[in-house]
N, C-alpha and C positions, 0 to 999 in steps of 0.2 A: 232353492240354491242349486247351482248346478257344478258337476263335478270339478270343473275350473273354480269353484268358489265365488263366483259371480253371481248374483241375484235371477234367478227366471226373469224375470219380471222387472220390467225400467220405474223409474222411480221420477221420470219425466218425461214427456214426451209434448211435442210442438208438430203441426202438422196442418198443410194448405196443401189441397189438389192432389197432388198424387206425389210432394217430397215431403217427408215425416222423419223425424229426429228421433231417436229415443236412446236414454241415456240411463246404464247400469252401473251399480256401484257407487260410493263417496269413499274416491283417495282423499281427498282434504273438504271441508265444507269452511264456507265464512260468512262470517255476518257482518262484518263489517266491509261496506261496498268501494269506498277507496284503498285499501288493503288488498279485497281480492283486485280490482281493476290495475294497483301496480305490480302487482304477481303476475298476472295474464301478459302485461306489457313488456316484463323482462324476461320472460319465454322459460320462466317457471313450472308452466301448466301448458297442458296441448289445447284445454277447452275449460271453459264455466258455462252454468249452464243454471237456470234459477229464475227467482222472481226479484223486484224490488218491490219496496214501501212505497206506497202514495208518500210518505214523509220520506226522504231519502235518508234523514237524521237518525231516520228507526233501522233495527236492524232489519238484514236483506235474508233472502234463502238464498246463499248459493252453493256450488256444489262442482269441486273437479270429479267427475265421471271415470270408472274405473275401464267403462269402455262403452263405444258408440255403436247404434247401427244407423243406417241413413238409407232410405228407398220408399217403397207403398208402403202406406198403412195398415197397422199387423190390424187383425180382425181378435176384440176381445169379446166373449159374447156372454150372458148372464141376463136374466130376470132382475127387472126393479122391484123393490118388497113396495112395499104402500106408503104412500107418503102423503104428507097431509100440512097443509100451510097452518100452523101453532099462533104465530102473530106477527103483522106488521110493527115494522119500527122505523119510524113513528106512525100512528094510526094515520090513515088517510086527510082524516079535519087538522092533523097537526103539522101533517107536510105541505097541506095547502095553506095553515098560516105562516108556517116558516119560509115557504115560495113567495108569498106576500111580500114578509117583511125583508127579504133579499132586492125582489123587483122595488120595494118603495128606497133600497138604498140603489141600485141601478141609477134610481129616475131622481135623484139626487145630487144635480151637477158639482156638488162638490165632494162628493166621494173620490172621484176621482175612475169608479172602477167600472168598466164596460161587459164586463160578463163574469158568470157566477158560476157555478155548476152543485149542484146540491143531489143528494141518493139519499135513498133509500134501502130498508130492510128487509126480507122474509126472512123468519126462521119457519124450517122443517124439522118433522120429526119421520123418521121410517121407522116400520115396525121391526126393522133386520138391516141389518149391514149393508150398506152400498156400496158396490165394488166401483174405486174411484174409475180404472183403466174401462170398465165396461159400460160406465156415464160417457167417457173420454172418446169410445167407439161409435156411441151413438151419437155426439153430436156432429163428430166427424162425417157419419151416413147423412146425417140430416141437415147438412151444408157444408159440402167438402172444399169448397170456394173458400169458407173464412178460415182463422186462424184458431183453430183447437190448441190447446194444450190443457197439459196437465203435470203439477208442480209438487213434492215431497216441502213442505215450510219447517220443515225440524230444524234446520238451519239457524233458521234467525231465534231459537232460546226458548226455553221453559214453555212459556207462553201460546207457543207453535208446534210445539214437538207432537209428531206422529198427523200432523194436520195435512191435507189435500186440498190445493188451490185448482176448480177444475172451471174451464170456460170455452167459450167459444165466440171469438170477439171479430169482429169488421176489420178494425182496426191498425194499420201497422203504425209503429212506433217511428222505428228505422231499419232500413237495410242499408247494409255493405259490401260489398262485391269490391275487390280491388280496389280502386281509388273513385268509385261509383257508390253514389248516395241517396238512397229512395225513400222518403216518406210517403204515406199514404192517409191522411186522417179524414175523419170524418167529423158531422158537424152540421147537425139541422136535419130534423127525421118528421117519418110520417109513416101512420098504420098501412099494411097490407094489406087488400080485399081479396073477397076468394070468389067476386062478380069482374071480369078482366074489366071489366067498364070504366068500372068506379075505381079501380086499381088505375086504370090508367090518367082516371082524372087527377085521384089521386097524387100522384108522381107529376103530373103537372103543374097543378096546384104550387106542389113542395119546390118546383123550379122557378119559379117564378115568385115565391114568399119574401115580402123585403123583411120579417124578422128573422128567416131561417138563411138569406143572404147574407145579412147582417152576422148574425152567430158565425156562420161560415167564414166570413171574411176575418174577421177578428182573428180566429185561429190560423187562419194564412198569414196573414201578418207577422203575427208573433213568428211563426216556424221561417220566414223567407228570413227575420230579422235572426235569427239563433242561429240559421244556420249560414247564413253569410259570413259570423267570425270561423266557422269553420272551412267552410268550401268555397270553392268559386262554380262558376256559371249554373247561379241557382236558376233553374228554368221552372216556374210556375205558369201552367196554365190560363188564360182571362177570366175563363166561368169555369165554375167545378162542374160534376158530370152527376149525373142519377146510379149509386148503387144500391141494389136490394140485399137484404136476408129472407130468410123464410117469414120473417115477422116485421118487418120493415124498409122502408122505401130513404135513404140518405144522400145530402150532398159531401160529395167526394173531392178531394183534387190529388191528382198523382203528383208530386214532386219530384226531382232529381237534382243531383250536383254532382262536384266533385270534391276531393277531397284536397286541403292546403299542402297537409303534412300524411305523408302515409303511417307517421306515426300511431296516429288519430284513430282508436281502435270503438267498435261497432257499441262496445260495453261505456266510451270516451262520446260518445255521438248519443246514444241514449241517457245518460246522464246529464247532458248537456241540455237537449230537448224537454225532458218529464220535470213535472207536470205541465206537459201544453194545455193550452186554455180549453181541449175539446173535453179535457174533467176536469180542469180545474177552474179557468177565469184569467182576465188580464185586467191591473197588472198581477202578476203570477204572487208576489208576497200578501196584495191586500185582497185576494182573492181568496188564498188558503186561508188565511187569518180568518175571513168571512165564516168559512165553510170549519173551520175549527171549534167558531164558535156558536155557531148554530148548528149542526150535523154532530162533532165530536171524531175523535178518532176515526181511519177507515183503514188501518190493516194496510194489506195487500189490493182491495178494490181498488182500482183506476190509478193503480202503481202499473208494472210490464213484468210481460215474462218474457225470454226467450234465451240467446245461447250465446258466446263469443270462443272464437278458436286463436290458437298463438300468431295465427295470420292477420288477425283483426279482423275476420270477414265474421260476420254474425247477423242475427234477424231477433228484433223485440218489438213485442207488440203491447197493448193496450191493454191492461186488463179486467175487461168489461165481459157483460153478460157472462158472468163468471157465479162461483157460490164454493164457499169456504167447507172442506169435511170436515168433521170430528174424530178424533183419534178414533173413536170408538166403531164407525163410519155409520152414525143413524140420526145424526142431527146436523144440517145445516143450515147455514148464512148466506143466503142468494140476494145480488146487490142490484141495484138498479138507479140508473142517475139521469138527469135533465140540465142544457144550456140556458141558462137564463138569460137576457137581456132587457135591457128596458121594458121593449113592445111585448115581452111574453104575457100570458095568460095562465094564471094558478093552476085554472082546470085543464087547461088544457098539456100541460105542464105532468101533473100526476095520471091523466091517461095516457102520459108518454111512458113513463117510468114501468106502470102496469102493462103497456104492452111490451115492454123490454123484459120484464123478465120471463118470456116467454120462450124466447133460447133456452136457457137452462132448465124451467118447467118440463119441456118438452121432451127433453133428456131423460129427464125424472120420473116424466109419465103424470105429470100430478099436474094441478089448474090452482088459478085464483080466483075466489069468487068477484 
């Protein structure tokens, strides 16, 4: 605590390239996500700042900040104690028959549903305390391109209290800039090689795949359609483009609009959008229902984190390649998830999953066998 009474130490922080958020303090915290969003809108609060549920139904972490800073990313620095993958959830034989039984209902023209998206578990155990902000630092070092954050979940009840949502996702949700509207999703991946060869075939490969076109498409759709009742001159790209992480090769498309009503605030625009089909499926009701009941609850995984100010200008992103703290900070929950659609492959499916969680591993310093 510092003699202002303010915390040292932010209690969230969002961060891409060289602009990082980090936010001190809880004057008000809510959990209920339509509540703080009409707070924000009647200029209540300067800023929220938090995560959401993949269920929006669930409660949310949010959090008005007692104060902001905004510039380079501060440097937290510490030693990882040991950490060691405890168990998969579900074992490997059991995600590849739950991928099955997803794709055998894909390929069932009367389902009605064209894409799935199903995850996975690691739980960790360290032998010591993980300091969330010095995970938060390193995955920042180790791809300062994507979207680092790191999120306090006491917010949303009992259940969360004292927990740490930390990741580093591709991902954008949406931005908002004035009456300027950016998504960014992604949708259809492929391992990285450490032979530039095969990496580059690789990434060709992944351009040219009509399944991981297919996945890709689907989520354009759905976002050019959601976001048309909001904005005009949605401009979507023909083809998405090739972006990498340190661990993977993805199709991308950059999105933009504008906005109808400048009422329509960043936190109004992200609510709108989640869950897009790129974790969850379309259509979006018979998708989650899928994944409800085969998968079960997912928390915070492949809900958003990010910010909104009383301007309505904010940034939320995806939250993937992410891994849940424990109060205690020596046990966690690192998530990882795959696109299904018809044409997918079980195996190929769960060596996707396994090289994903290779973000936040990385972080950790720890491997999966």
């Amino acid at each position: 605590m510092t003699a202002t009474g303010i915390p040292a130490h932010p209690h969230f922080v969002m961060s891409r390239a060289a602009d990082a958020l980090y936010a001190y303090g809880h004057e008000t915290v809510y959990n209920d996500i339509a509540t703080a969003a009409e707070a924000l809108r009647a200029g209540r609060h300067q800023m929220l700042v938090g995560a959401l549920p993949f269920d929006t139904s669930k409660p949310a972490a949010l959090t008005v900040p007692v104060t902001v800073r905004r510039g380079q990313p501060q440097e937290f620095y510490g030693t990882m104690p040991n950490i060691v993958v405890k168990q998969q959830i579900p074992e490997p034989a059991e995600h590849l028959r739950r991928v099955t039984e997803a794709i055998e209902v894909l390929r069932d023209t009367n389902s009605g549903l064209s894409k799935v998206v199903l995850a996975r578990v690691l739980e960790l155990q360290a032998d010591a305390p993980v300091d969330a902000l010095v995970l938060t630092h390193r995955l920042i070092r180790n791809d300062p391109d994507a979207n680092s954050f790191c999120v306090d979940l006491s917010p949303a009840g009992d259940r969360f209290r004292d927990r740490t949502l930390v990741g580093c996702s591709p991902e954008l949700l949406v931005e908002r800039r004035g009456d300027m509207v950016i998504c960014h999703p992604f949708a259809g991946s492929a391992p990285r090689s450490k032979d530039p060869s095969l990496d580059r075939r690789t990434a060709e490969d992944l351009a040219g795949s009509h399944k991981d076109r297919h996945e890709h498409s689907v989520v354009i759709d759905q976002l050019r359609e959601d976001l048309a009742s909001l904005c005009v001159d949605v401009q979507v790209p023909p083809e998405p483009t090739l972006s990498s992480t340190a661990a993977l090769w993805h199709l991308s498309t950059s999105i933009s609009a504008r906005l109808r009503q400048s009422s329509t605030t960043a936190l109004d625009l992200a609510l709108a959008l989640h869950p897009t089909p790129a974790v969850c499926g379309t259509p979006t009701e018979s998708a989650a229902d899928l994944i409800a009941r085969i998968e079960g609850e997912r928390g915070f995984y492949a809900g958003a984190a990010g910010w909104c100010d009383s301007y309505g200008d904010g940034r939320w992103v995806v939250s993937i390649r992410c891994a849940e703290l424990s109060a205690d900070e020596t046990f966690l929950r690192a998530y990882a998830g795959g696109g299904l659609v018809a044409e997918s492959d079980p195996q190929d499916e769960l060596s996707e999953t396994t090289v994903k969680f290779r973000t936040i591993l990385a972080g950790l310093g720890a491997e999966i066998e």
